[in-house]
C-alpha positions, 0 to 999 in steps of 0.5 A, a space after each residue: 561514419 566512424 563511431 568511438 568503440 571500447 576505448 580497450 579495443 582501440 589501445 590493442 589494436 593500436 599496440 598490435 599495429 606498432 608492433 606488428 608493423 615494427 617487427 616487419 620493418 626490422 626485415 627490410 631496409 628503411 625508406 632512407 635506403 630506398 629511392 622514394 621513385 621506386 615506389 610503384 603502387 600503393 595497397 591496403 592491409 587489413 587487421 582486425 580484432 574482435 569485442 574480446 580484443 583477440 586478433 581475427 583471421 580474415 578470409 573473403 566470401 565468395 563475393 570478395 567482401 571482408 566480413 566482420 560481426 558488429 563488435 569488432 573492430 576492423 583496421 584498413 592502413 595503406 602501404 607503399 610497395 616498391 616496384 621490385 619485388 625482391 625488395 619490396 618495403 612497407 612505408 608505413 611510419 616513415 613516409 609522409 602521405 599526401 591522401 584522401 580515403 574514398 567510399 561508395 555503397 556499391 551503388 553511387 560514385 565513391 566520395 571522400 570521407 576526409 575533408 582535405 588531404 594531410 601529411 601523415 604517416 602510418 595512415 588508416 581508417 577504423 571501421 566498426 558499423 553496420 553503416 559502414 558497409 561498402 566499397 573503400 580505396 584510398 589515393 596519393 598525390 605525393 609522398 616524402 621521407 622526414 624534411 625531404 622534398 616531396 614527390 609526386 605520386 598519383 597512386 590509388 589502391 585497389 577497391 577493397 569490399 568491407 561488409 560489417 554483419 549484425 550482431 546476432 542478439 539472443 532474446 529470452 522472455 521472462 514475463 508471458 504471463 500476468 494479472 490484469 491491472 487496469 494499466 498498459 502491460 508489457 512482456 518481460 524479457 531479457 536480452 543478451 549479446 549487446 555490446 557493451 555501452 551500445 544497447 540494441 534499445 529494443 522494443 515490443 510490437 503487440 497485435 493490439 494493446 496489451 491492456 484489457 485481460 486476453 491473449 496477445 502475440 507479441 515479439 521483441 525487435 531492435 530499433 538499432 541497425 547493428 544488431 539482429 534479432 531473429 523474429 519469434 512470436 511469444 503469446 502474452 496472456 493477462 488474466 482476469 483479476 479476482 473481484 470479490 461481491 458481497 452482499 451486506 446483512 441486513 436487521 429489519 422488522 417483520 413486514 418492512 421492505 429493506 435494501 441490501 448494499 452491494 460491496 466489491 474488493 478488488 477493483 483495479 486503478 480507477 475501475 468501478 461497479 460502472 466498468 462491469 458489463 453487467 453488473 449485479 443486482 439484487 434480485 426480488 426473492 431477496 428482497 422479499 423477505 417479510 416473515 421472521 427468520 434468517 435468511 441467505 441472500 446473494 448478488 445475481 450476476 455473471 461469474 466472470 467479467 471483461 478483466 475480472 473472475 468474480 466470486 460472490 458472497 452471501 449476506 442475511 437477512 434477519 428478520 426481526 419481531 417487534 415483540 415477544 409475547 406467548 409461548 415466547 415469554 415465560 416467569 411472568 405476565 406481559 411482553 417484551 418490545 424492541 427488535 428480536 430474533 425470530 428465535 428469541 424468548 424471554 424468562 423473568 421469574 420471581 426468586 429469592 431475595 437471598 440470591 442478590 444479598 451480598 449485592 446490596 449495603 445494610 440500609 438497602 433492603 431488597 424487595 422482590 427480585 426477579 430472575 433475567 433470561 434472555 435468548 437470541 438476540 436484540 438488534 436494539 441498544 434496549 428493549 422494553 419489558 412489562 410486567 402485568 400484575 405485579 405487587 411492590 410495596 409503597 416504599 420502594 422507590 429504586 430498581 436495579 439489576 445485578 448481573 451474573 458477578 454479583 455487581 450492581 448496575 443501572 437500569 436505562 428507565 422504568 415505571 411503576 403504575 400504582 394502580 394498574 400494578 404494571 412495571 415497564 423496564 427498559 433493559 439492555 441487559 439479558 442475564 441476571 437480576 432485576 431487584 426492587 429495594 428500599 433505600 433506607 440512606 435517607 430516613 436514616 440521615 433524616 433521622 440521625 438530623 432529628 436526633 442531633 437536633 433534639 440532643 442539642 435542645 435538651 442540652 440547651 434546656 438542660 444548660 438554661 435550667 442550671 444558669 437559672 439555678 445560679 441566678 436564684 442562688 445569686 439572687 438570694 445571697 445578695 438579698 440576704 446580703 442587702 437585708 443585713 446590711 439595711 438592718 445594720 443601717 438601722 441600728 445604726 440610724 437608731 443609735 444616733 437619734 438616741 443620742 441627739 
């Protein structure tokens, strides 16, 4: 039944008892003055102290009881009296007891509480548990001083009554109020006037689990027997979290149906669109947009949920033109396919060639250039062009399109019918200029070729004439040479038969 306390509580208390019984021992004779046969009756002292380790007055209730609130720490030490009562001494640390502590709970036979009786002196018993509430006494079957012989002594104390209260604790609640989670959520609260190391281990009770949003009455108690918690009910309120439903916009051809995706933020856990009630929809009128134009559309269902308040937000819905024509194209003769907002418009008018010069090197020469305007928009990477009745010379073979800073860029395709006089463009651009121009490069490098290549035969010619020149030359002077010769041979051979 005894429980270990504050270990500073005990080495107090056990400094106080020495002392205090010390200081009184120095009053009276020592138990080798007095004749052991003269002790009559034995009687039980109380000291306590409480949890800050200050020494407690005790008084009895009405009932007789002692009282202490769990965290003190109460101290019952059996004394030997003397029978004359002039001369009464208190044996505590001198007298060797033969004893055995009794307890009952008021209402069953009392029961020892030691296993078998022991010698000792300055005898007690500890108590600071609630369960330790009771009624206590304490007998003797023999005492003896020091190494003297014993003597019988059939003693037993008067009943004494020990009621140990609960410590009342003090709870204050932190939390009453959160968002749902989709989790189990509890109040918060903070506890004060537990003992220290001893926690009260405290709890929660709930009408019903706290989990899905709503208000709950709830109140803290203690599983531990030593405290008391006075029941207050506290309401616990988890409110409904905020889910966001927005509907996605949408880019669609006048006269096709379409769908509008629904998207949440702010699911919690594991939740989905499958935990909702009723979850949203689009309904028909949204869904029936078919004309061009912008339109709102939203998600029709319930402003609130079982654990979320919900908010809704509007998507569109742009209904588009395949093609601009009419009043919507200007500067030219044709139309404008692709995908176009109901308020798109396209302009492409002939302009000076001077406008786009700078843009271009000395062997291109611009041809016709054409002035890009474009309004709105296109829901589309590109969109196609044609130009009815438009005149472009034979040489040009390249069309380009120069944008706002005088740069040149690529065109994603076209085509030039000859015949029918129709350029098909396919622009993803929207401002600038569209420029058709030759591209003199390759006549010039096929010209330059051709020049190279004469150039180098007239210096072939030019060198065959003068080789053939030197052969002549050669040719002649060794003739000359030969005939002087042959005719110096001559005379020679002549000379020789006129001698013979």
């Amino acid at each position: 039944m005894i429980k270990k306390r504050s270990l500073y509580i005990i080495c107090f208390l056990t400094v106080f008892l020495f002392a205090a019984f010390a200081a009184q021992a120095g009053s009276y004779a020592y138990a080798a003055d007095v004749d052991l046969h003269a002790v009559d009756r034995v009687v039980i002292d109380l000291v306590a102290v409480d949890e800050d380790g200050e020494v407690m007055v005790l008084t009895p209730a009405k009932d007789g009881a002692y009282e202490i609130t769990y965290g003190s720490v109460l101290v019952l030490r059996a004394r030997l009296d003397d029978a004359d009562e002039d001369n009464a001494i208190d044996l505590y640390d001198d007298v060797y007891l033969l004893y055995q502590w009794y307890y009952s709970d008021g209402e069953n036979a009392p029961t020892a509480l030691n296993d078998r009786k022991v010698w000792e002196t300055n005898v007690r018993l500890a108590l600071t548990d609630c369960d330790q509430s009771g009624v206590y006494h304490i007998e003797l079957t023999n005492i003896k001083y020091g190494a003297g012989n014993p003597i019988a002594f059939d003693g037993r104390s008067e009943d004494i009554v020990i009621r140990i209260l609960p410590k009342k604790l003090t709870v204050e609640y932190t939390t009453t109020e959160v968002v749902y989670n989709a989790q189990a959520q509890e109040v918060g609260y903070i506890v004060t006037g537990e003992v220290a190391g001893h926690p009260a281990n405290c709890m929660v009770e709930y009408d019903r689990a706290p989990a899905d949003a709503g208000s709950y009455n709830a109140f803290v108690f203690t599983t531990n027997q030593n405290y008391l918690i006075e029941k207050e009910d506290v309401t616990f309120v988890i409110k409904k979290a905020p889910l966001t439903i927005t509907a996605g916009d949408v880019v669609v051809l006048a006269g096709y149906s379409y769908d509008v995706k629904i998207t949440y933020e702010g699911f919690c856990g594991t939740d989905d669109v499958n935990c909702l009630q009723y979850p949203p929809a689009m309904n028909g009128v949204d869904l029936g947009h078919r004309e061009p134009g912008f339109y709102q559309v939203t998600p029709d269902g319930p402003r609130e949920d079982k654990n979320y308040e919900i908010t809704y937000v509007p998507g569109t819905v742009q209904v588009n033109r395949s093609t601009l024509e009419g009043d919507s194209v200007s500067g030219f003769t044709g139309k404008a396919k692709g995908s176009f907002s109901f308020d798109a418009s396209i302009s492409i008018t002939e302009t000076d060639k001077e406008a786009v010069k700078s843009a271009f090197k000395f062997w291109q020469n611009p041809s016709a250039t054409y002035e890009l305007k474009f309004t709105g928009s296109s829901n589309q990477e590109t969109y196609t062009v044609v130009m009815e009745d438009v005149e472009l010379s034979g040489w040009v073979k390249n069309i380009c399109f120069v944008n706002e800073e005088g740069k040149t860029e690529k065109i994603s395709s076209y085509t030039y019918d000859d015949k029918n006089k129709r350029l098909t463009l396919v622009l993803t651009q929207t401002s600038g200029y569209v420029v058709a121009y030759h591209n003199y490069m390759w006549y010039i490098i096929a010209g330059a070729t051709l020049l190279l290549i004469i150039i180098s035969l007239l210096i072939f010619h030019s060198h065959d004439r003068n080789k053939h020149k030197l052969n002549r030359l050669i040719a002649g002077s060794a003739k000359v040479e030969a005939d002087y010769y042959r005719e110096k041979i001559g005379e020679h051979e002549e000379k020789e038969r006129r001698k013979i």
